[in-house]
N, C-alpha and C positions, 0 to 999 in steps of 0.2 A: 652277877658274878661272872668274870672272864674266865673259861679254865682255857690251860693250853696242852693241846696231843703233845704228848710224849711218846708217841709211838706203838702200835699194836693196839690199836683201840683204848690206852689208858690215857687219863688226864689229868691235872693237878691244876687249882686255883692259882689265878697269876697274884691273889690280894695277899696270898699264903708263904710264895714265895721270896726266899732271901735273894739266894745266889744259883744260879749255872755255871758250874766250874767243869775243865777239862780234867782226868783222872790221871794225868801224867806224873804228878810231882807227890811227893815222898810224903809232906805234909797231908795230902788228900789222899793219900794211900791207909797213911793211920788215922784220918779221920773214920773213912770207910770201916775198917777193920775195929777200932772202937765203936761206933754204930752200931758195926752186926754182932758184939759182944753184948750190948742191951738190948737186942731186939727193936730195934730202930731204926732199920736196915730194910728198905723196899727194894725187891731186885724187878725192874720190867723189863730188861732184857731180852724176855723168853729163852736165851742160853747163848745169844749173841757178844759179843764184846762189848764191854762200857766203853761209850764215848764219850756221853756228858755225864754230869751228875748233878744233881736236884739238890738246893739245901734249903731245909721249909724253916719255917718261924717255930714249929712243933717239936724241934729237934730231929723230925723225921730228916732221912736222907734217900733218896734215890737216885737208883740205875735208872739210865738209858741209854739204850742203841742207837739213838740219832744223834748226830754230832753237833754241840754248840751253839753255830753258825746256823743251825736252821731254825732257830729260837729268836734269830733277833729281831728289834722292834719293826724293821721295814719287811721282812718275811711276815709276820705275825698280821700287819693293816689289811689285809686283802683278802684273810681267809674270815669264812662264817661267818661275817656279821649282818 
């Protein structure tokens, strides 16, 4: 099982994962705000700003403080394996 840091010592399964989207656009705004109406809603943040956001196979959604770009695949080859 791959997991990938999301930041602050948290981690999420990359097998788990759908999508990493940026929080800018109106659509992932109301996804967000739906989510955290069912409790579906992970915030890892710690109180930082959303940069990216996590969209699992679970429906779960989460925050994170790291941006995007530091998730993709040629970042990701090099670390802990």
């Amino acid at each position: 099982m791959k997991l990938i840091n999301i930041g602050f010592g948290n981690l999420v399964s990359q097998e788990r994962l759908v999508a990493i989207v940026s929080p800018d656009s109106a659509p992932i705004k109301r996804m967000v705000q739906e989510t955290r109406e069912r409790g579906m809603l992970i915030d890892a943040t710690y109180g930082r700003k959303t940069a990216s956001i996590f969209i699992m196979d679970s429906d779960h959604v989460i925050l994170s403080a790291l941006p995007p770009e530091r998730f993709s695949p040629k970042e990701q080859e090099g670390e802990g394996s």
